[in-house]
C-alpha positions, 0 to 999 in steps of 0.5 A: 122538225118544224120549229128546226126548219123555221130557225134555219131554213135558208141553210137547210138544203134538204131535210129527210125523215126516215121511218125505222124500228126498234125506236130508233130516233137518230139525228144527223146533221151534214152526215154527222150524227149528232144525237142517237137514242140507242147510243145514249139509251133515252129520249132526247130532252125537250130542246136538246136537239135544237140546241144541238143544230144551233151548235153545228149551224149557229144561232137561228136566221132573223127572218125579219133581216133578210127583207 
């Protein structure tokens, strides 16, 4: 969550975690899910959910650009 909040946080208006059962682990993304666990039966792979944002909101903001 932070390493997502810290490459897009100006067009990030608001991001909830919401705790649940049965191992659920779901991403959504303007309402759209973009990656589920139990649909894919298995963890998400170390950066494919940050590849997967990066893909709906485009490469991450340069902080050092809007200074």
């Amino acid at each position: 969550m932070a390493e997502l909040l810290g490459a897009w946080a100006p067009r990030i208006a608001r991001a909830t975690l919401l705790p649940s059962s049965g191992g659920r682990f779901e991403v959504k993304l303007d309402g759209e899910l973009i990656f589920s666990k139990a649909a894919l039966d298995r963890h998400a792979r170390p950066g494919e959910v940050y590849d997967l944002v990066e893909a709906v909101l485009g490469p991450p903001i340069d902080r050092e650009s809007l200074h």
